[in-house]
N, C-alpha and C positions, 0 to 999 in steps of 0.2 A: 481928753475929750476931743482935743481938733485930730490928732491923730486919730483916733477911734472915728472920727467925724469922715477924718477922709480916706478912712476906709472902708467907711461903709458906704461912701459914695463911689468910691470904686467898683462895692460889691453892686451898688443897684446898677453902674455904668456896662458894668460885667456883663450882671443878669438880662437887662434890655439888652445890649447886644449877643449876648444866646437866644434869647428870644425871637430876635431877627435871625441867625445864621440856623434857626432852627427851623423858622417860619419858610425861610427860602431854599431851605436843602428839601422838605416836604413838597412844596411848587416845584423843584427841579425833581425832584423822583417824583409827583403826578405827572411833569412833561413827559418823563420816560417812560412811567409805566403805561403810558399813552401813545409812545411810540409801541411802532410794529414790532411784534418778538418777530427774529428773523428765523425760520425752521432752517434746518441744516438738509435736511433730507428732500424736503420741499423747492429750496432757492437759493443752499448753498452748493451743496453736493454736484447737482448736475451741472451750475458752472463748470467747477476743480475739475467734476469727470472730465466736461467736454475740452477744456483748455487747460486744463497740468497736469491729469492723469497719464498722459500716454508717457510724459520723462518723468512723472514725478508720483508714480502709482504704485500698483503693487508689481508689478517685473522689477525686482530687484538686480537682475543684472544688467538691465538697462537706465537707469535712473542717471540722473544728469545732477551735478551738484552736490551729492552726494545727500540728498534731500528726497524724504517721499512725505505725502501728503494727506495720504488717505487712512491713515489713523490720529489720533490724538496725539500719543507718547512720542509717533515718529515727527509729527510737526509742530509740536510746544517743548518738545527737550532739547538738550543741549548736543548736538552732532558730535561723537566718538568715532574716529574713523584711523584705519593704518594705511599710509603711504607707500608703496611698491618698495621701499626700503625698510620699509617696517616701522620707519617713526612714527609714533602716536601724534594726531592734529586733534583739535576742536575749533567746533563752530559755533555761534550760536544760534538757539532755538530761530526757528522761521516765522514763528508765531506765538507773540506773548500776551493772552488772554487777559482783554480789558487794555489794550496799550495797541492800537491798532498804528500808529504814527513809530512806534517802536520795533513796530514786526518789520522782518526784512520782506516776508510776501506782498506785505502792503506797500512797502517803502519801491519795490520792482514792479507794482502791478502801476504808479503812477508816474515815476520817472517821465523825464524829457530824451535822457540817456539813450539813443539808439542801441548801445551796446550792452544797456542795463535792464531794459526792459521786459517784462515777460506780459504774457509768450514774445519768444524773439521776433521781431520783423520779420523775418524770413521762414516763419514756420508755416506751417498749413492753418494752425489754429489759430485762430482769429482774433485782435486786440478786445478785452474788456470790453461795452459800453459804459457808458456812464452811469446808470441804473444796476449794471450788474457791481461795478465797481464801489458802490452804495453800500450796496448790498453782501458784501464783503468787507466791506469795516465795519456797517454797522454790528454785524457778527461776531468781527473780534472785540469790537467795545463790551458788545452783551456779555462776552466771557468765551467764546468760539466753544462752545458746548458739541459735542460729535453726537451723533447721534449712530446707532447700528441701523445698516439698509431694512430701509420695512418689508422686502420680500423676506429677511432674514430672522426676523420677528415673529414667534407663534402669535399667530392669529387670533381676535378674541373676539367673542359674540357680545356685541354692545346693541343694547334699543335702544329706538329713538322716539322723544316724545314731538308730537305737535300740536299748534296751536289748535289747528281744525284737521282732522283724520277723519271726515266724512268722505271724503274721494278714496280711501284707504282700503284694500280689501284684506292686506294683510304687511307683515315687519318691509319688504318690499319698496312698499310704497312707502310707508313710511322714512326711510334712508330717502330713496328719491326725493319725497314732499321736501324731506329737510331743505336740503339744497335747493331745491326750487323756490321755498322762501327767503333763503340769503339772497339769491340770483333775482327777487322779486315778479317771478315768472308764476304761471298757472299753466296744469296739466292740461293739454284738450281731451274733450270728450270722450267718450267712450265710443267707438266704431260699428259699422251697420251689423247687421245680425249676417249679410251675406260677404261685407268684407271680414268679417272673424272667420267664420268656416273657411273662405278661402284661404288667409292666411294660416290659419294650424294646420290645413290639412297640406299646404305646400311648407311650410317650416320644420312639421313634424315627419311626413311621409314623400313629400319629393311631387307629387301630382295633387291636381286639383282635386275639390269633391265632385261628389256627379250629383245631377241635379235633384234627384231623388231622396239623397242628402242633405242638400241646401233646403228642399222644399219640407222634410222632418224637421231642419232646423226652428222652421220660419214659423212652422206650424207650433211647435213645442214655448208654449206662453206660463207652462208652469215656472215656479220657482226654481231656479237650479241646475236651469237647460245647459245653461254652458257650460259648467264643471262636467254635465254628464256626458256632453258633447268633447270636451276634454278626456274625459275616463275611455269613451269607447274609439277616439285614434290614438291613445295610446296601448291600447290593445290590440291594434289594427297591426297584423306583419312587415306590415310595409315601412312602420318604425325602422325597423332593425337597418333594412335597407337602406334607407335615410341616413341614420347613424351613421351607419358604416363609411359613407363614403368619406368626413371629415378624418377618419381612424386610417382609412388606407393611405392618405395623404401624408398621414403624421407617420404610418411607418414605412412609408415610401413603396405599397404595394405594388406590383407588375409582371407581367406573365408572361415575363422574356426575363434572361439572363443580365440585361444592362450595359456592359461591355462586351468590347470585339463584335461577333458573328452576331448577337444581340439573341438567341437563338431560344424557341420555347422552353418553357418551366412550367411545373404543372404547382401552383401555389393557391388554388380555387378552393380547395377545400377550409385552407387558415380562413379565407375569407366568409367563405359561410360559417365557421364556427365565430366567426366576428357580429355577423347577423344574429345568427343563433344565441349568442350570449346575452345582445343588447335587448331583444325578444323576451327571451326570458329574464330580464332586466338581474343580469349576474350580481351580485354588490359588483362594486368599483374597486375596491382593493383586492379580491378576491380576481377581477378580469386583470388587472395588473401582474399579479402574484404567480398567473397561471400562463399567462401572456413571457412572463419575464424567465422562469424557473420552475413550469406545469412538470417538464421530466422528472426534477428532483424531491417532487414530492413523494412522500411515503406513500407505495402502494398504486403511483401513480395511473392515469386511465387511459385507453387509448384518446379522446379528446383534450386531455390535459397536456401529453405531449404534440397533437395537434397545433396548440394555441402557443406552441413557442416559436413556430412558424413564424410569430411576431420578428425574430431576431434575425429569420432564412431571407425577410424580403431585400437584403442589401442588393447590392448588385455585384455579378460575380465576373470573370473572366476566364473563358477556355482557349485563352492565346497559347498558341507552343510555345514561345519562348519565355513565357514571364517566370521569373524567378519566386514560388513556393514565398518565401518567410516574407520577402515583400507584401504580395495580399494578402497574407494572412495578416501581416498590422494591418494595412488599410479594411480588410474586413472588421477586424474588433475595432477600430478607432470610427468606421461607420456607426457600428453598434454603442459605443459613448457618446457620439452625436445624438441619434436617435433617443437613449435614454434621457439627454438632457434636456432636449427640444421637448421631446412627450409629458415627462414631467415633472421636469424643475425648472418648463421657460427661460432654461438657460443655455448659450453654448457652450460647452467645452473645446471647441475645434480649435480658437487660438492660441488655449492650452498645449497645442500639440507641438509647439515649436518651441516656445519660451510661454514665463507665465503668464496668465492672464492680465492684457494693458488696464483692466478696467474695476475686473470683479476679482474677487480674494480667492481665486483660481488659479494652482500653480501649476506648473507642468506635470510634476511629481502629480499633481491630483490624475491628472486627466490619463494616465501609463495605472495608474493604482485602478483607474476605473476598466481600463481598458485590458488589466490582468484578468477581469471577471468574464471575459468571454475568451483567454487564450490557450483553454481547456477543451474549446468544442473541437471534435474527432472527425474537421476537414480539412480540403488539401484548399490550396490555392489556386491550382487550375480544374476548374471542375471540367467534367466531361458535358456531352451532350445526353438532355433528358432531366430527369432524377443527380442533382448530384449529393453523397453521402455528405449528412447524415441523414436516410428519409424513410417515410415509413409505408406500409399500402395498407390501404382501408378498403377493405370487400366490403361488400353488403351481407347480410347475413345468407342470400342466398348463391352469392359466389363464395362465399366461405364453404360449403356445403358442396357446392358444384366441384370445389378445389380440391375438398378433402377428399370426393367421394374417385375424383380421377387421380391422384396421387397415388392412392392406395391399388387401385386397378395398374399402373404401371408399375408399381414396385412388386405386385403380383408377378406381371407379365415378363418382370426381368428374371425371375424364378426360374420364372417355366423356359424362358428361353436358355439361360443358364443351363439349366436341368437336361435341355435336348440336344445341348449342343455336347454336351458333356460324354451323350452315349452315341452320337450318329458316326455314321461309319464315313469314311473318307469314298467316295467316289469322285472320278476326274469329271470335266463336262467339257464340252464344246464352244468357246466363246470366241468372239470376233473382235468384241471393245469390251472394255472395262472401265468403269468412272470409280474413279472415288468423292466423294461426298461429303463438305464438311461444313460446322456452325460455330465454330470458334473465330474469332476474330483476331486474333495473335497468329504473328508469323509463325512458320514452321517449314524446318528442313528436314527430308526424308534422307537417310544416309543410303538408302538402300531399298530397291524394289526386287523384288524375284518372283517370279509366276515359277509356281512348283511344276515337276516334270516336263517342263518346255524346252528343246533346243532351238534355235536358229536365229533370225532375223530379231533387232530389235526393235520392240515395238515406236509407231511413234508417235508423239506425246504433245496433249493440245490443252490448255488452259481456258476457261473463261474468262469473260473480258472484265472481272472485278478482282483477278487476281494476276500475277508477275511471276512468270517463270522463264526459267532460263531456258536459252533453245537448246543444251546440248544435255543429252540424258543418257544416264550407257546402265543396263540393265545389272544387279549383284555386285552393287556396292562400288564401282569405278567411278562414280562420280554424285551428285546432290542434286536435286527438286527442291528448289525454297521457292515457298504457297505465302504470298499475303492476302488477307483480305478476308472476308464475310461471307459466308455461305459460297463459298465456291467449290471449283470441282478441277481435279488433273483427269484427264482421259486417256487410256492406253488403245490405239486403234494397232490392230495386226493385219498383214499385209492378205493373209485369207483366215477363215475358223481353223481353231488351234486346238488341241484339246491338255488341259490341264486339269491337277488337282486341287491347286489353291494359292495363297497370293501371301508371300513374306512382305512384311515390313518392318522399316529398322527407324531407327533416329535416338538422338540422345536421352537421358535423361532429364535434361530439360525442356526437350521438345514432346514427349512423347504424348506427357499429357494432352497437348494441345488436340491430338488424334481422337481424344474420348466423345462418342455419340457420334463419330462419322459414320459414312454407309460406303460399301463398297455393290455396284451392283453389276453384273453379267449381263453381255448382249449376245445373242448369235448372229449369225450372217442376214437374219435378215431382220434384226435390229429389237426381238421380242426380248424382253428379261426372263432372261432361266433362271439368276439364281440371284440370292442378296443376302446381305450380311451386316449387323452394326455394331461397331465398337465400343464393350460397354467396358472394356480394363485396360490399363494400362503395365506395358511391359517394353521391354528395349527394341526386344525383338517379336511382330506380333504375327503370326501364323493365322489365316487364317483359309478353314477350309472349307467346300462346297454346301450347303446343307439340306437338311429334309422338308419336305413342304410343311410339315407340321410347323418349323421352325419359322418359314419365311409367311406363314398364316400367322403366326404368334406374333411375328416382327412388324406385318401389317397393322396389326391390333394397339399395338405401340405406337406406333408412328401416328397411327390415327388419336389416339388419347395422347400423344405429344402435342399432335398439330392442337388439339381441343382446350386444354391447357393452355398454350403460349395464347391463343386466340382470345383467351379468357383473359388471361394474365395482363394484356395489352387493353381488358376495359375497365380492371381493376387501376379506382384513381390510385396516386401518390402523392404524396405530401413532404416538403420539406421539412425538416426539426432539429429541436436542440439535440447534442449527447453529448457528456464527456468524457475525455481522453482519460484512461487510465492513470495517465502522469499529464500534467499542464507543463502546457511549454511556458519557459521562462521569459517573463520582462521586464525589460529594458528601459529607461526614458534613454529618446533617441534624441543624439544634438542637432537640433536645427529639424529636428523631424524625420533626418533621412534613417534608415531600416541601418546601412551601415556602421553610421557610428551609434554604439550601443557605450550607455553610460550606466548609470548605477542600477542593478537590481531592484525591482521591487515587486509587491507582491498586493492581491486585491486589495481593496479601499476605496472610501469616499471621503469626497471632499468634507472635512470639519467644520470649514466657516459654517455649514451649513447643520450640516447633525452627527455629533460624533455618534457613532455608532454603537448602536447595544453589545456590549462582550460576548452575550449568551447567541448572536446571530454567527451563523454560518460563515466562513469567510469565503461564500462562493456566490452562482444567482440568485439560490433561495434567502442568503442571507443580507445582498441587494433589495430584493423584493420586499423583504422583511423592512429595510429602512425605508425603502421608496414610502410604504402606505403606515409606517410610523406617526401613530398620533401626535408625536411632538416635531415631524418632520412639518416644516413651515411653509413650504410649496406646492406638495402632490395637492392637497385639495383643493388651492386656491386657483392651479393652474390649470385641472380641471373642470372647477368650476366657471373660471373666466372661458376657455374654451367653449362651453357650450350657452354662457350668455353670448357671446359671440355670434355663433349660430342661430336663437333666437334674436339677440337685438341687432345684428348688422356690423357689429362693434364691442370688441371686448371690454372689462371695464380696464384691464389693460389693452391698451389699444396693441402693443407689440405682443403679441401673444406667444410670440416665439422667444424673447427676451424679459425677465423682470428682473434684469443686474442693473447696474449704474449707467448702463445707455438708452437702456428700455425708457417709453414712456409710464411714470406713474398713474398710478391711479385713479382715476376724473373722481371714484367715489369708494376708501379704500374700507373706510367701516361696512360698508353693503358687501364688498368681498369678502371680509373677512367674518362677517356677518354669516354668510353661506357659507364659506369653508367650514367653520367648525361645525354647523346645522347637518350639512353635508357626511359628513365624518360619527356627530352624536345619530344621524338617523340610519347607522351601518354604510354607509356610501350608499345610498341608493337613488339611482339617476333618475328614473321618472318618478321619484319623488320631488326631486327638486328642480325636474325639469317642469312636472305640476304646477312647484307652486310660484315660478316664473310666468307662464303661461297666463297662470291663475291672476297674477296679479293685475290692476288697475293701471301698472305703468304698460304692461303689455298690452291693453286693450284699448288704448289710447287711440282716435283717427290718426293718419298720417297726413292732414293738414299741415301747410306751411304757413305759418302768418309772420308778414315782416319783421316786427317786434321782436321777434324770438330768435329768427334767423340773426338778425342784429346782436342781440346778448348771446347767442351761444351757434354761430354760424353749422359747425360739426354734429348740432344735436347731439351731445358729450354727457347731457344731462338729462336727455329725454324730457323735456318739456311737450313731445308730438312724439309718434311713432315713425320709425323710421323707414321709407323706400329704399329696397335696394333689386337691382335686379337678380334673376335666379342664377345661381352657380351652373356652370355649363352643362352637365348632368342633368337638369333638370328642367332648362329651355328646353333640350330632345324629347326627354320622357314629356314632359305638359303637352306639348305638342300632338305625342303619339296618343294619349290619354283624350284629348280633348276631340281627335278623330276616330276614336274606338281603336287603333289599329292595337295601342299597347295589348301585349301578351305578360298577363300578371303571371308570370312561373316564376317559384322562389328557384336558387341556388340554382349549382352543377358546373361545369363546364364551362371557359369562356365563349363567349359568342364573336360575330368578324361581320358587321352590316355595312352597310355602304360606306365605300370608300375609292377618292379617284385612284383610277389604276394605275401603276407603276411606284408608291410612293416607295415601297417596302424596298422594291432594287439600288433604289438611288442610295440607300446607307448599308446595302449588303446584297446578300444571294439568296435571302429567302422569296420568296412568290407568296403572295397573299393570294387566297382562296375564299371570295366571299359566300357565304353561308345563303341556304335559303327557308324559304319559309319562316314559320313563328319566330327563329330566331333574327331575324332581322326586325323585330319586332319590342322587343326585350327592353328591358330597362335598361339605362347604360352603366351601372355597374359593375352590368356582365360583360360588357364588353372586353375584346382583347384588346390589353391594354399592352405594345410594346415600345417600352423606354426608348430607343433611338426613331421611333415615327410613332406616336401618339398618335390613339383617335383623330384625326385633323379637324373637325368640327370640333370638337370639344376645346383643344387647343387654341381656335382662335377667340373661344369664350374664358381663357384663363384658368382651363386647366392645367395642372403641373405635370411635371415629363414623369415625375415619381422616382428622380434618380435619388433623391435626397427627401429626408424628414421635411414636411412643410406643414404649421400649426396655422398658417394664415395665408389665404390666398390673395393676392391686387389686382381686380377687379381693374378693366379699361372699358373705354368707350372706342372703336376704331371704325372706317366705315365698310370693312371687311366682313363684318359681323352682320350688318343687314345684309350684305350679296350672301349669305351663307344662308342665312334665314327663309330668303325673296328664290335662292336659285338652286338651292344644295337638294338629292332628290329626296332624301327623307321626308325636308319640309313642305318641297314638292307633293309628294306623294300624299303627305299628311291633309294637304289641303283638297285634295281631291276625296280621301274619302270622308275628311268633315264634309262636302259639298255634299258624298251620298246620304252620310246622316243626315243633313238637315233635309232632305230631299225626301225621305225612308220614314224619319220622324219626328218632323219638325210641323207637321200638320201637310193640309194643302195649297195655305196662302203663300205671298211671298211676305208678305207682314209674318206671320205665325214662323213660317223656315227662318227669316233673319234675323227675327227676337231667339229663337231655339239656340241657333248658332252663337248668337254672343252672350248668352247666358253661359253656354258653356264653355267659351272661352274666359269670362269673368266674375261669374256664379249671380252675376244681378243683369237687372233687365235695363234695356237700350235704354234711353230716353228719346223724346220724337226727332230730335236733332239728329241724333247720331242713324238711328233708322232709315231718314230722308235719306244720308248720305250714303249707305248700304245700299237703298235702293235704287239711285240715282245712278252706283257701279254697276249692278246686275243689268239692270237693262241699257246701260251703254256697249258691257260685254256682248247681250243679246243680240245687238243691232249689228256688229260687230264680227260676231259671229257667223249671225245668216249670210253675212255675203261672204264669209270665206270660212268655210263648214270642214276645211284639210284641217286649217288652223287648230281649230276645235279637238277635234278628233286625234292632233298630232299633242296638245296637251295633256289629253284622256290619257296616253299610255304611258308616262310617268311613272314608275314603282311596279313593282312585282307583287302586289295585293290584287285580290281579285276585284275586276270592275262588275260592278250592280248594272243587270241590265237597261236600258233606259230608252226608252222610243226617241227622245229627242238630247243627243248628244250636245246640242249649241247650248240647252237648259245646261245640263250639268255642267259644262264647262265656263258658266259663268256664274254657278254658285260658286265653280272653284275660286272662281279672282276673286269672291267675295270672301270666300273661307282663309284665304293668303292675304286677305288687309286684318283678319281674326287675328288671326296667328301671329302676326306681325306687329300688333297691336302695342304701343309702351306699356300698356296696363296687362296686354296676356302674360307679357315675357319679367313684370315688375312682381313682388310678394310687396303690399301695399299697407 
């Protein structure tokens, strides 16, 4: 019994203390499970990236310690590694899950140890703080769980509920609401009926509405006005436009060459089939698809090969001495940039030297990607013009015009054929003789002979585009070598001579070069007797005197030649893809240089990302194919960030050009991925989803600031207010031009050349710029000629890009350059003067009625009395101003090359101008609000 007794007092001593160590392990897992779960992707990841990824990442053959960091396996196992003698070492693991005081990462990241420490003292990367270093054990404690990068994650469409979804118009808002109730913030209001019109119609279309518009709007009190106000500028052309200009950036559009001479290219046409697509609102993987690989579609069209054009806009070089295989990598490895920037938000360009320091991008990727363009069928130094591969695009009624003179000279060479065939040899009388050529390629004459001629040799004069040698001896003693372009030898005789006809000789190599010259007969007193033109080739070419019928028939040719080229030269051209019958081989080059060529390899994409479908192509089309791959985890997301971007001011990746492990995450990743796959289930279709952006309650937010907010969320990251930004440089010009009538709405064609100070063009080469007149100074500026080594310079000093390179985001400055450009530059000049006539023409006949007119239409809403006084308070200080010095006046009227409105009193108009130049200049004209 006592035994029994005391053990059963054991067991109850037992039992109460389980009771306690059970009661207290429960309170120690509620402390924890009340601790932060620490995300990896969120707050561990981009430490490692930013401080031990560069030695301890994925470049394997740079790694330090023989340690990498950015997987699981590699930094929770145990380190196997061989010694330059081959002995086997081990290490152990750097990180043992749940034992953070045990990890060697942790044990270096807190060291006293100068010599132990990581990052070393001496790196670039900056020591831990002390939050981040929290942050980092608390991880390992939790179990250092990895997580896969969320750009590398298929996307998934999650809704969200909330408490109150009466501000909600549609999923949208809701994502936003969310957050905004963790963050304990409220949406502002919804904005005036005249700052929404102005806003879409500058967000969607690049220019203001006109007021005719705004006063539809204001009037339109049914239900439903502004979805339908929404429907009709997205139907509006001027979309495309808009569009377009974000696209040309991203594929580095430009209407020069890029390198060396910088010299034109005729690439305008890619660009309207870029408007053209967005217009007819193309799907999105369909504009990709065709964009990327339109040649190799079955059946392909002339437009489809068009839109490959996408790949021509690199930049090329027609230097004589550069070395062929050289640019051609750096052409394909532009083209791997571009494809990565466009759309997978990522670079590959680091790739090209050794692996990726950051992202699971090895070199091998970036050589696999860059085999898919080392098929296209160009050289490296292109020529001047058109360089192959490219196509021309008549209209239908130059097609017609082309064919119908084609066919008339290949007639007329019949007939001449045919006459020359039967006419009889007679001698003629000539003085001089030219010969006439349009071949561009050198050519040595071995031999001249004037049939039946003794005596004196003739002597012999070249034009001044061609190089001949002085000494010429008649029947083959010596050579005539002709360079150059339509030029001419001339044989002068010391008096009229009479011959049968004219031998010429040269190689087999050369001879062709002779085909389509003219040889033509002078006599004494300088009339043409007779002509002749070379339509064969032969070693030795006889030619003899002929019948007028012949040199009537040669006329008729020559004429339908000249008709033809004349044509030929208004017929656009377009650059494009083609491939080479055999692809040239690639190489990953070490260290990136062209010479050292290392292992073969053959197209491919990178895996981290989406291995690739088997049944795909291993060329562009089968690129394309993966690019718009419904289980590809980027194209949609990075297109769709792209164009929130362009509506809210800000991606919801803010790095629109990056979403690898440098890039900033996502402020709000469920709402992008929200839309990516919304995106993708509704076919790609962009102003669908550009709608229902628009559409939403967070877009129609005022762009009020109130302290509070600015406080919690300084970036407006979360939209709490809508966001001000000012308009991209494009579009300061155009609003300007817009808001003074001058704008000329012509879609497409041609680049345009408007104001610009003279000489910039010499200063980086030998072109001469020629500025344009009329309507075309007028134009929107995406017609502009844009040339890569001097940019528009107005546009430039507003943050536009040179376009040598893909750019998915532009950075926006403030300098005080920007207003003398605005205040003095003459477009805006100009612009202010003919707003002065509008408001003058039809802004009524008060000066209340003209300066309400006027900034209406520079802000689509009316003065208030404040702002009026101080309009009026300019004009007639101008006026007073004026009268006594009336040159002044009159010397600001001639400004611009638009026509001036007549006006009895000149000192008037020129002080609505200084009125119309504080419009223009206005923060709110040049801000989308």
């Amino acid at each position: 019994m006592k035994s029994l007794t005391k053990r059963g007092g054991m067991n109850e001593k037992g039992t109460l203390m389980k009771k306690v160590f059970i009661s207290t392990f429960l309170l120690f897992s509620l402390v924890l499970g009340a601790e932060e779960k620490i995300s990896f992707n969120e707050q561990v990841r981009p430490i490692l990236a930013d401080r031990c990824y560069h030695c301890h990442g994925p470049d394997a053959k740079e790694i330090k310690g023989k340690l990498q960091l950015h997987t699981e396996d590699l930094a929770t196992q145990e380190r196997v590694y061989k010694t330059k003698s081959g002995r086997e070492r081990r290490r152990d693991a750097a990180i043992i899950p749940g034992k953070p005081h045990e990890s060697i990462v942790w044990q270096r990241l807190i060291t006293d140890d100068e010599d132990e420490i990581m990052p070393p003292i001496d790196s670039v990367a900056k020591q831990l703080t002390k939050d981040e270093k929290e942050i980092i054990r608390k991880w390992i404690e939790q179990g250092a769980n990895y997580e896969k990068h969320w750009a590398f994650v298929p996307p998934q469409k999650k809704k969200v509920d909330l408490k109150n979804d009466d501000w909600c118009k549609n999923d949208i808002d809701r994502h936003i609401g969310r957050q905004l109730e963790d963050l304990k913030l409220q949406p502002n209001p919804e904005a005036s009926k005249e700052q929404l019109i102005r806003r879409l119609s500058l967000d969607l279309r690049g220019t203001p509405p006109s007021l005719n518009e705004v006063d539809a709007f204001l009037a339109d009190q049914k239900e439903g006005s502004y979805e339908r106000l929404v429907d009709r500028i997205l139907a509006d052309k001027a979309v495309g436009e808009r569009l377009a200009v974000e696209w040309l950036d991203v594929a580095s559009y430009g209407d020069s060459q890029g390198l060396f001479e910088d010299g034109a290219r005729s690439m305008w046409p890619w660009r309207d089939w870029v408007m053209k697509a967005f217009n007819d609102n193309k799907p999105f993987d369909q504009f990709i698809t065709e964009q990327v690989a339109g040649d190799l579609l079955p059946n392909s069209s002339r437009d489809q090969k068009v839109a490959t054009g996408f790949y021509r806009n690199n930049p090329v070089s027609n230097e004589g001495g550069i070395i062929d295989e050289e640019y051609l990598l750096q052409y394909a490895g532009d083209r791997v940039r571009t494809t990565s920037v466009a759309f997978l938000g990522m670079s590959l360009d680091c790739a090209s030297c050794h692996d990726h320091k950051y992202d699971p991008l090895s070199q091998k990727n970036f050589y696999e990607m860059s085999a898919f363009f080392r098929s296209i069928d160009e050289k490296g130094k292109v020529g001047k013009g058109a360089a192959a591969p490219f196509i021309n695009l008549p209209s239908k009624e130059q097609s017609g015009k082309k064919t119908s003179l084609e066919e008339q000279m290949a007639q007329l060479q019949k007939d001449l054929k045919a006459e020359n065939d039967k006419a009889k040899a007679e001698s003629i009388l000539v003085k001089k003789v030219k010969l006439f050529r349009n071949d561009k390629s050198p050519l040595i004459l071995t031999g001249v002979k004037f049939l039946d001629y003794v005596g004196n040799n003739p002597k012999v004069k070249a034009s001044k585009k061609i190089k001949s040698d002085p000494l010429f001896l008649i029947d083959n003693k010596d050579e005539v070598r002709v360079n150059g372009h339509k030029a001419f030898i001339e044989f002068e005789f010391e008096k009229e001579i009479q011959i049968s006809g004219l031998e010429l000789r040269a190689t087999k190599k050369n001879i062709r070069f002779l085909k389509d010259a003219e040889i033509h007969y002078f006599d004494a007193k300088g009339k043409l007797v007779n002509q002749d033109k070379i339509l064969e080739s032969a070693e030795v070419l006889v030619r003899k005197p002929n019948t007028k019928k012949y040199i009537s028939l040669l006329a008729q040719l020559n004429k339908a030649d000249r008709e033809l080229k004349n044509l030929n030269g208004t017929i656009p051209t377009t650059l494009v893809m083609k491939e080479r019958k055999e692809p040239r081989k690639t190489h990953i080059l070490e260290r990136g240089s062209y010479e050292n060529k290392g292992e073969e390899v053959f197209p491919g994409v990178p895996e981290s990302i989406l291995v690739m479908d088997p049944s795909y192509p291993k060329n562009r089309l089968g690129l394309a194919k993966w690019l718009v791959d419904e289980r590809n985890p980027l194209t949609a997301r990075v297109t769709i960030n792209r164009y929130w971007q362009l509506l809210f001011g800000r991606g919801i990746v803010r790095t629109a050009e990056d979403f690898g492990l440098q890039g900033d995450l996502p402020t709000n990743q469920a709402l992008l991925d929200y839309l990516a796959v919304d995106f993708v289930e509704n076919s790609w279709d962009l102003k669908y989803m550009i709608k229902q952006m628009v559409m939403s309650a967070t877009y129609r937010q005022s762009s009020t600031q109130v302290k509070s907010k600015v406080q919690v969320d300084g970036e407006n990251k979360y939209l709490s207010y809508f966001s001000r930004r000012r308009l991209d440089a494009e579009f300061i010009r155009d609003n300007a031009l817009s808001i003074s009538g001058l704008l000329v709405d012509k879609k497409g064609g041609r680049p345009v050349k408007p104001y610009q100070p003279a000489g910039l063009w010499k200063e980086k080469g030998n072109a001469t710029f020629k500025q344009d007149k009329g309507e075309a100074l007028y134009r929107k500026t995406v017609y502009t000629f844009w040339k890569r080594t001097v940019p528009h310079p107005s546009s430039v000093v507003f943050d536009a890009t040179d376009r040598t390179t893909c750019v998915a985001r532009r950075n926006p400055t403030n300098t005080p350059l920007q207003a003398l450009v605005t205040l003095n530059d003459v477009q805006y000049v100009e612009a202010a003067r003919a707003l002065a006539q509008r408001m003058m023409l039809e802004g009524g006949s008060q000066l209340d009625q003209r300066v309400q007119f006027g900034w209406r239409l520079a802000t689509a809403r009316k003065a208030n009395s404040a702002e009026l006084a101080l309009l009026k308070k300019e004009f007639n200080y101008r006026l007073n101003e004026y009268k006594k010095n009336p040159a002044l006046a009159k010397e600001r009227l001639t400004v611009g090359d638009s026509v001036q409105v007549a006006s009895s009193d000149k000192n008037e108009l020129a002080s609505y101008m200084a009125v119309a130049q504080l419009l223009l200049n206005l923060d709110e004209t040049i801000t989308r609000n």
